[in-house]
N, C-alpha and C positions, 0 to 999 in steps of 0.2 A: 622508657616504656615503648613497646613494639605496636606500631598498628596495622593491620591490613585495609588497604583500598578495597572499596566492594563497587561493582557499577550499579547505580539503582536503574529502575525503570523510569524510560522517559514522560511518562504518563504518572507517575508519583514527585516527579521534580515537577512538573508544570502545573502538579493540583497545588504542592507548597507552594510554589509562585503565586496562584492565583489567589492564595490565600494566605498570602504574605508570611510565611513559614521563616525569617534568614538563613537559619539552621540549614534548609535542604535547599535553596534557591542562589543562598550565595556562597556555597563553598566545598570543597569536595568531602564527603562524609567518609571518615577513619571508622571500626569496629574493634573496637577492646572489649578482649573476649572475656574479660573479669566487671568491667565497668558498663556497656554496651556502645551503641553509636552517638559519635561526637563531632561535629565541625573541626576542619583542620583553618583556622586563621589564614593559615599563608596560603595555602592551596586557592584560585577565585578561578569558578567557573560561572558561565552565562545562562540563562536560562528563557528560554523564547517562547510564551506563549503561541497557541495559536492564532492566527490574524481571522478579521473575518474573511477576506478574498480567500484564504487557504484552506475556510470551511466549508465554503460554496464549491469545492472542486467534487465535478460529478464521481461516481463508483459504481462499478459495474460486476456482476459475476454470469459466469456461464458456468452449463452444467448439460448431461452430465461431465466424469471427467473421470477414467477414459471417457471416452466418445468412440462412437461406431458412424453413421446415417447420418447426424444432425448433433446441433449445439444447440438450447436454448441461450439466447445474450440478454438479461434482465439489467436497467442503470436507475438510476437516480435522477437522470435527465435526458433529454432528447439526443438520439444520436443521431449525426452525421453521415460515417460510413462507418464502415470495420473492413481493417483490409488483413489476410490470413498470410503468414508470414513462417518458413518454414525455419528451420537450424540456422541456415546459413546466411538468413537476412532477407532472401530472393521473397516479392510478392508473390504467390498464386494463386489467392482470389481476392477479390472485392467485392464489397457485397454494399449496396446504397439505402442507408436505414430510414432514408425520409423525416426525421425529427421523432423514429417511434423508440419509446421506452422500452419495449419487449420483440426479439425476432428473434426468429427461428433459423438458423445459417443451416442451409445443408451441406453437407461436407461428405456426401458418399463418393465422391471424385479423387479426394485426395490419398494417397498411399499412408502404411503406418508410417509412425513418426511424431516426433515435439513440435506442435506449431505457437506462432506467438500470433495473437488476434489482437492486433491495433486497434483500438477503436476510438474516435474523432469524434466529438459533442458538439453540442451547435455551438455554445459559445467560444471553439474555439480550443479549449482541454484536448488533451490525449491522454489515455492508459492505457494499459497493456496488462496481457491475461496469457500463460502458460497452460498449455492444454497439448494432451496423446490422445492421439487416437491409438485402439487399441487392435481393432477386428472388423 
């Protein structure tokens, strides 16, 4: 009997896990397209809940996106700084966000282009946000 490997989603093995599923938690799942999906025995894959430190990691989005004048930067937690980082890695701006949850980055200085906006939380975290400016 033939079966195809399918990759599930990492968010449907970690809810089996959580919810003690075997089937989906400890093994890689085959699809028999006469019988449907079945545990392959031999195949053992791992499966990592989320930890609590890993849920406490801030997140942040800026908008718009292009951008023109200004970004708004909105997190989850107090930021740090946000430093504005072009293609090639070079800083060319930083901006000091005092521990505030929402600012306003102006960016009518910078030329078009993909910039990456670093941005540094108080506790210490980093993320990063991809953003064009457009016009």
């Amino acid at each position: 009997m033939k079966y195809t490997r399918y990759l599930l989603p990492t968010a449907l093995l970690v809810a089996a896990a959580l919810t003690g599923s075997d089937a989906f938690a400890q093994s890689t799942i085959y699809f028999d397209l006469k019988q449907g999906a079945r545990p392959c025995p031999t195949a053992q894959s791992q499966v990592v809940a989320p930890t609590a430190i890993e849920a406490d990691i801030p997140q942040a989005v800026a908008f718009p996106n292009p951008f023109s004048d200004g970004v708004q930067v909105k997190a989850t937690a107090g930021m740090e700084a946000i430093s504005i980082h072009d293609i090639s890695g070079k800083v060319i701006q930083r901006v000091d966000a005092l521990g505030l949850a929402e600012l306003n980055v102006k960016t009518d200085n910078l030329s078009n282009g993909i910039y990456f906006f670093i941005i540094a939380f108080e506790n210490g975290s980093k993320t990063s946000l991809k953003l064009c400016k457009t016009y």
